[in-house]
N, C-alpha and C positions, 0 to 999 in steps of 0.2 A: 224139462224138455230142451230148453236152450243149451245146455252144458251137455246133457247128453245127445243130441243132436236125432231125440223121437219126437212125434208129436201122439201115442198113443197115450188116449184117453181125455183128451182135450175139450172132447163136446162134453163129457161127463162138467170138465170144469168149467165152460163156458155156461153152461144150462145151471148148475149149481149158484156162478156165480150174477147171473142175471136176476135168476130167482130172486137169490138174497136181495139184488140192490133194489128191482121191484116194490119189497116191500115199503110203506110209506114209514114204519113204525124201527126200521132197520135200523141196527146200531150203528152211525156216523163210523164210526173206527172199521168194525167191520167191510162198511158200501163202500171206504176210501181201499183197501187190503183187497176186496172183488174184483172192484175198477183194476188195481196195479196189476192183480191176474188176467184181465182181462187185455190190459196193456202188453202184459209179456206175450200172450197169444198174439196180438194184431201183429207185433214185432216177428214175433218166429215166422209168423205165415205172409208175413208182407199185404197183411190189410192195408192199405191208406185211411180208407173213408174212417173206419174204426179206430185208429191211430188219433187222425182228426179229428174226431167228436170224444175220444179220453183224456190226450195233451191237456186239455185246462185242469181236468181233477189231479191232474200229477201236481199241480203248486203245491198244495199242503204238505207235499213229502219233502219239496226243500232241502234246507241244506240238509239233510239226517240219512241216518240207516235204517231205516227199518226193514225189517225180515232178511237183513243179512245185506244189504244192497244201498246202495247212492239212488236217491230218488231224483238227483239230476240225470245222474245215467240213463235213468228208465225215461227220464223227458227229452234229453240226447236222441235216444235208441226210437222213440214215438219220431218226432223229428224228423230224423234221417227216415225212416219207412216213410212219413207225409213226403217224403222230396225234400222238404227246406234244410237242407244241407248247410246255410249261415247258422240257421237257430241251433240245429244239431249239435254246431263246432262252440257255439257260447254256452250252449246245457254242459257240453264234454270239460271244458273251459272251468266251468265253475267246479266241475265235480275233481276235476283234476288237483285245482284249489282246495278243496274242501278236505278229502282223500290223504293229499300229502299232509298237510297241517295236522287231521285230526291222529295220524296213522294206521289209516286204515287200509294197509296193503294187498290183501287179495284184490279189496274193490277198485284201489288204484292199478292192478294190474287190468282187469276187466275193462276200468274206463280207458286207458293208454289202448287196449287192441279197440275196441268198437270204435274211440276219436281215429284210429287210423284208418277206418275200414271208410268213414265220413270224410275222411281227407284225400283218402285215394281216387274216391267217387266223386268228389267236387271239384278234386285235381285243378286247382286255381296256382298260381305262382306260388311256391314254397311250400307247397301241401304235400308234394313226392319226401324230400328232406326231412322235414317232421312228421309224417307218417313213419320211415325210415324209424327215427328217432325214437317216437313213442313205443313202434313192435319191440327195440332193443330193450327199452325198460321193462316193460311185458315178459319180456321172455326171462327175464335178469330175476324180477321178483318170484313170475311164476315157475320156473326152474328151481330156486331157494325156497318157494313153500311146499312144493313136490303138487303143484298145481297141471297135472296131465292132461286132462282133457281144452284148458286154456294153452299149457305148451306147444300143443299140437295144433291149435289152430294159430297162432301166433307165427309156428314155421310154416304153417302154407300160405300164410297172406305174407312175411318175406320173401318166399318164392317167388309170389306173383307183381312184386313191385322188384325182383330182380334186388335184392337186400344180401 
């Protein structure tokens, strides 16, 4: 839904995945994989409270990729929807660490546009210049992996900081 920019069929996955974590007997792996869907939902729709009350089950995803993604990103992305816009920029921080080292460049492309979207909107001293900086790498990588639907947002958040 984030990549393609719908939210159709969302409660189907909200209700599926409540269900699951409800149960007491649920597989741990599974309720941690609901939670993160349930995470990507609060992010797309701009929950806070729901943001807020998921952020702690993201630790266990850590440094890693699971289902394709930086589970710092997705604690970044929780973050920045709560407001805390510091926490946001140290989940992005880590993942950006994590990302280059392991080579993991779609995801480094991902975390570089969402840290600048947290830097634009916290716009503190040197967040315009390195927002700037991160869309360039963004755009650089997701260009080279024929990453279109991230290139394209990539160019209209340069537009918007006039890039």
């Amino acid at each position: 839904a984030r990549i393609a920019g719908t939210t159709g069929g969302l409660e189907v996955g909200r209700q599926a995945a409540e269900t699951l974590i409800s149960y007491p007997s649920a597989n741990p792996l599974l309720s941690l994989y609901s939670r993160a869907g349930l995470a990507w939902m609060a992010v797309g729709l701009g929950d806070r409270s729901v943001a807020a009350e998921l952020y702690p089950y993201m630790e266990p995803f850590g440094i890693s990729i699971l289902l394709g993604y930086s589970g710092l990103r997705l604690s970044g992305l929780l973050a920045h929807t709560m407001g805390d816009l510091d926490q946001a920029a140290d989940n992005f921080e880590e993942s950006l660490t994590f990302c280059r080292e392991a080579g993991y460049r779609p995801e480094l492309a991902w975390t570089c546009c969402d840290y600048a979207d947290t830097l634009r909107e916290r716009d503190a001293e040197g967040d315009r210049a390195k927002a700037i900086t991160l869309l360039e790498e963004s755009l650089a990588i997701s260009s080279e992996l024929g990453m279109r639907p991230l290139m394209e947002r990539v160019l209209s958040r340069r537009e918007i900081l006039g890039a």
